[in-house]
C-alpha positions in Angstrom: -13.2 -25.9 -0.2 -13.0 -22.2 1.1 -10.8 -21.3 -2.0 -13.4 -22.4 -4.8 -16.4 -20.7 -3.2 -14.6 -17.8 -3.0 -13.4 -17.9 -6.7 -17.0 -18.9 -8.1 -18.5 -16.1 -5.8 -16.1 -13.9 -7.6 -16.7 -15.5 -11.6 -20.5 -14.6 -10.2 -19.6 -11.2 -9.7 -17.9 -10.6 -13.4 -21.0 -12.6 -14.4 -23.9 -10.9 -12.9 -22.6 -7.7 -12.5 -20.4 -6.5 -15.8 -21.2 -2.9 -15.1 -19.4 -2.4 -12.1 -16.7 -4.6 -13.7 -16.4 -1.9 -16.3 -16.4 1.0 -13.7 -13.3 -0.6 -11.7 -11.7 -1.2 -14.6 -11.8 2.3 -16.4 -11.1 3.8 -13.2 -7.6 2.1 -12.6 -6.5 2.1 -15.9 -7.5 5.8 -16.2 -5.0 6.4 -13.5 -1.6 6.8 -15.7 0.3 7.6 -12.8 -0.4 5.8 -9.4 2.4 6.9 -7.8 0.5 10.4 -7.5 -1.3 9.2 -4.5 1.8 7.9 -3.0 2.4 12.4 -2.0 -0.3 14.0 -0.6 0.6 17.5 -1.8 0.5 16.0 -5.4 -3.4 15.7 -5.1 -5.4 17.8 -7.5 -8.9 18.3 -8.4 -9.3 16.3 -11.3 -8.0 13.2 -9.8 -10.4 13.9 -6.9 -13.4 14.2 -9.2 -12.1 11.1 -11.1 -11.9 9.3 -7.7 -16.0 10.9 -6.7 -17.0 9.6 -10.3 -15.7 6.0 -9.6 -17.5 6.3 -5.9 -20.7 7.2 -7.6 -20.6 4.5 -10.0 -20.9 2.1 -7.3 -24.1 4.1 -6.1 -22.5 6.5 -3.5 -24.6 9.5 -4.8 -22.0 12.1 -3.6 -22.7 15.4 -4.7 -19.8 17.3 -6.4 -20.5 20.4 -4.1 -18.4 18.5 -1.8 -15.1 17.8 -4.2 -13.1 19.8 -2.4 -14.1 18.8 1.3 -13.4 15.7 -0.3 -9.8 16.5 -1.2 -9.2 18.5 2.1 -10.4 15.0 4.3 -8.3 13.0 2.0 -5.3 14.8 2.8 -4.4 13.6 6.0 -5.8 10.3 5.3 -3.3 9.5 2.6 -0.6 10.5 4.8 -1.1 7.7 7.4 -2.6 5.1 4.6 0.3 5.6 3.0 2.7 3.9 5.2 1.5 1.1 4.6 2.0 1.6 0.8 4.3 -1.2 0.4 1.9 -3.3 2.0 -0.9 -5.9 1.0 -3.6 -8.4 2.5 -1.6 -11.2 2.4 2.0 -9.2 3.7 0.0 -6.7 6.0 1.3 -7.3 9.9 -1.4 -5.4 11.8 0.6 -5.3 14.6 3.7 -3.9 12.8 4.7 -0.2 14.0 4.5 2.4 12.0 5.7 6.3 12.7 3.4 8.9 12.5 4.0 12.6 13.6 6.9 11.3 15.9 4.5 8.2 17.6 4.5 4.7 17.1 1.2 3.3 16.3 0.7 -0.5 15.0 -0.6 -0.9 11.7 -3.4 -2.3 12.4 -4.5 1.6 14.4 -3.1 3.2 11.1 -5.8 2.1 9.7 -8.1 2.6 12.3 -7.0 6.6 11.9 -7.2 6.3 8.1 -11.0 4.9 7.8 -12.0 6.9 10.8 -10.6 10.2 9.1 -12.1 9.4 5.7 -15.3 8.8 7.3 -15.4 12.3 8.8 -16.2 14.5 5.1 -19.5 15.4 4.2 -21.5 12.3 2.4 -18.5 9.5 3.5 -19.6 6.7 5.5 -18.0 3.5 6.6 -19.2 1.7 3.0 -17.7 4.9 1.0 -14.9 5.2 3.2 -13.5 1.4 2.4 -13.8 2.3 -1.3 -11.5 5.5 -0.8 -9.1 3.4 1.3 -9.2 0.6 -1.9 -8.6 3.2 -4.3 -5.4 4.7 -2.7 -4.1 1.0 -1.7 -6.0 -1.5 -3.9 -3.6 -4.3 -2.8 -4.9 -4.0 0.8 -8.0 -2.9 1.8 -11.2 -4.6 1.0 -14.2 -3.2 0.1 -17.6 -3.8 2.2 -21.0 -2.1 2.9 -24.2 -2.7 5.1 -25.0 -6.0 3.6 -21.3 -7.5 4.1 -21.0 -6.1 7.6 -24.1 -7.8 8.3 -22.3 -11.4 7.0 -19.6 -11.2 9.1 -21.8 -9.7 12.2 -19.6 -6.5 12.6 -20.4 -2.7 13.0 -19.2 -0.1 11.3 -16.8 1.4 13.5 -13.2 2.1 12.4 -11.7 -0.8 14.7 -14.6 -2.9 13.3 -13.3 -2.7 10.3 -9.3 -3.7 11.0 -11.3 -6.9 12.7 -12.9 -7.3 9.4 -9.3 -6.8 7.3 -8.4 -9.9 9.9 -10.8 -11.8 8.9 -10.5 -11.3 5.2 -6.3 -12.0 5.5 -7.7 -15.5 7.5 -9.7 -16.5 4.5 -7.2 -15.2 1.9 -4.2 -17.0 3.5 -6.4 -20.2 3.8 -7.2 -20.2 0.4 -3.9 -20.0 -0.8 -2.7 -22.3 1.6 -5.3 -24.7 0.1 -4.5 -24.4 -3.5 -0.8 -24.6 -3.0 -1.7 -28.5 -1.0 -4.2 -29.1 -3.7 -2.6 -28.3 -6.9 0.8 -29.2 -6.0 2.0 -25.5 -7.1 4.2 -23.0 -5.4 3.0 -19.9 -3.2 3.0 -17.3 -5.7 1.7 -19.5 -8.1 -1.5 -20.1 -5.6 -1.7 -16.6 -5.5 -1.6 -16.1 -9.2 -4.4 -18.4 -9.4 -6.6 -16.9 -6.6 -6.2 -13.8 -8.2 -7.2 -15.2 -12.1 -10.1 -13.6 -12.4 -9.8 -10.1 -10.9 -6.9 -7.5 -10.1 -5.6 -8.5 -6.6 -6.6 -10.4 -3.5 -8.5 -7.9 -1.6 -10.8 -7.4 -5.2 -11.4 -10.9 -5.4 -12.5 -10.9 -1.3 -14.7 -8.1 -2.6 -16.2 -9.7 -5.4 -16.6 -13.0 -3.0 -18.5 -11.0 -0.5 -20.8 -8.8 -2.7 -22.2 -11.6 -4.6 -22.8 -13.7 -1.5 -24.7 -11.2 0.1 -27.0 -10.7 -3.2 
């Protein structure tokens, strides 16, 4: 069933790959005070650094000359991410309408505006620019690079990848869907299960998807 090769693609991932594991891991926990990323203005350079080091760690190879361009593009990005702070894969309603500057955009073109923004700084491309989007809501966006976009058959393109958040919220809702008729448990029990292994929904998608691709 769809939810236990997604759950043993994930248990490959902590298996076969500790060190990212560790990576993730330190970088949330290092992060005392999430809410920091919840204000734009509230930004400063070491959590931007903090944020390039984690990036790096997962082979991004960003040079540090471009911290601040970094902080600069992430700015405005956090401003539309962020209302959708409340959100996650499995509540997420991409066609939900969201304010911003005075006009009414769906969700789903947030994001669209949030990835394609991101993807404008120096050394950010659409694999690098999924992993900034993670870090500010790690409840919501999934991670994915070349060899994922391949799976799936997408491009790279900001709308490409709201298609591939779709896709993901299909599978995750599936799977929960499947354990809750299989094990006889209640919704948020499913999800607690789903999520045994790793942090959230979207991570275990992640984890899923990078070990099926190696």
């Amino acid at each position: 069933m769809l939810y236990e090769d997604i759950q043993k693609g994930s248990e490959k991932y902590h298996r076969k790959y500790g060190t990212y594991v560790g990576i993730y891991d330190d970088y949330f926990a290092s992060r005392a005070d999430p809410s920091r990323w919840r204000d734009e203005s509230s930004l400063d350079a070491d959590e931007v650094n903090a944020l390039m080091t984690f990036l790096n760690g997962f082979g991004s190879r960003m040079d540090y000359c471009y911290q601040n361009d970094l902080g600069l593009y992430l700015r405005p990005t956090l401003i539309c991410a962020n209302l959708l702070s409340d959100k996650t894969l499995l509540s997420v309603d991409f066609n939900e309408t969201v304010v911003i500057g005075g006009e009414k955009f769906s969700a789903g073109r947030a994001i669209e505006y949030s990835f394609s923004w991101i993807s404008k700084c120096p050394e950010v491309g659409p694999t690098v620019a999924s992993k900034i989007l993670h870090a500010i809501n790690p409840e919501l966006f999934v991670m994915w690079d070349g060899d994922i976009i391949d799976k799936y058959g997408g491009h790279s393109a900001s709308n490409d990848y709201v298609d591939f958040l779709r896709l993901m919220q299909r599978k995750a809702m599936c799977s929960i869907s499947q354990i809750v008729n299989e094990k006889d448990v209640s919704y948020e029990a499913a999800v607690e299960s789903f999520t045994a292994c790793s942090h959230s929904v979207a991570k275990v998608l992640d984890e899923y998807n990078f070990a099926v691709t190696r």
